[in-house]
N, C-alpha and C positions, 0 to 999 in steps of 0.2 A: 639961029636960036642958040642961046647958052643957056649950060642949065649946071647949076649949083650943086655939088654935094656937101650935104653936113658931114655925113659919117657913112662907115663901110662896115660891114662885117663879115670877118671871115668864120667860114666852115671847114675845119679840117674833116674830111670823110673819114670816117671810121674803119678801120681792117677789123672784120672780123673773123677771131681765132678757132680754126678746124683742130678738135681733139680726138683722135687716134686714140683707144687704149682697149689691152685687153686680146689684140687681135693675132691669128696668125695667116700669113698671108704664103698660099703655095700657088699659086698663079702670077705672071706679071701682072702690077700694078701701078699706077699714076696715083697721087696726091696731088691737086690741085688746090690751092691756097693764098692768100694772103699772109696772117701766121697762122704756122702747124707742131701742133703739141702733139709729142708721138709716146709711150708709156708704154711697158707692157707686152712687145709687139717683138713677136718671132719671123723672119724669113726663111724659106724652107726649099725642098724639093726644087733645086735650081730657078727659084723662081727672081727675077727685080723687081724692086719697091723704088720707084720714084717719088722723092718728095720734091712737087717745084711751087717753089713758096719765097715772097720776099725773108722771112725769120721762119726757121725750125729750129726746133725745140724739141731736145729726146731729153726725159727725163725714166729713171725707175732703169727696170729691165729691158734689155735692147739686145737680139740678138740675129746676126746672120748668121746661116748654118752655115759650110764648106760645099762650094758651085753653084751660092743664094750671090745677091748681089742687092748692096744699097747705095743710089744712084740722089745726092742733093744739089740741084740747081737754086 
């Protein structure tokens, strides 16, 4: 059997963007993502902030305190 294509259409799948903002984070933490927009956002009391994201994105205020850790994969 052969069978004819007229035409194809492509889908690129969408990443949708995780927004972060606002937050202060004193426990270790994971961000998991596609893209990740992060604002706002304090680390503290020796805690790690993992961002593992194809695109991150810090915009505004961004801070690690001294024995905090930011970890971007």
């Amino acid at each position: 059997m052969i069978v004819h294509i007229s035409s194809i259409k492509y889908y690129k799948k969408t990443c949708p963007t995780t927004t972060i903002s606002n937050v202060d984070y004193n426990t270790t933490t994971t961000i998991n993502g596609c893209d990740v927009n992060v604002q706002n956002v304090k680390v503290q009391n020796n805690a790690k902030l993992t961002i593992d994201a194809n695109e991150a994105t810090i915009n505004g205020h961004f801070e690690v305190k001294i024995g905090s850790e930011l970890e971007i994969k």
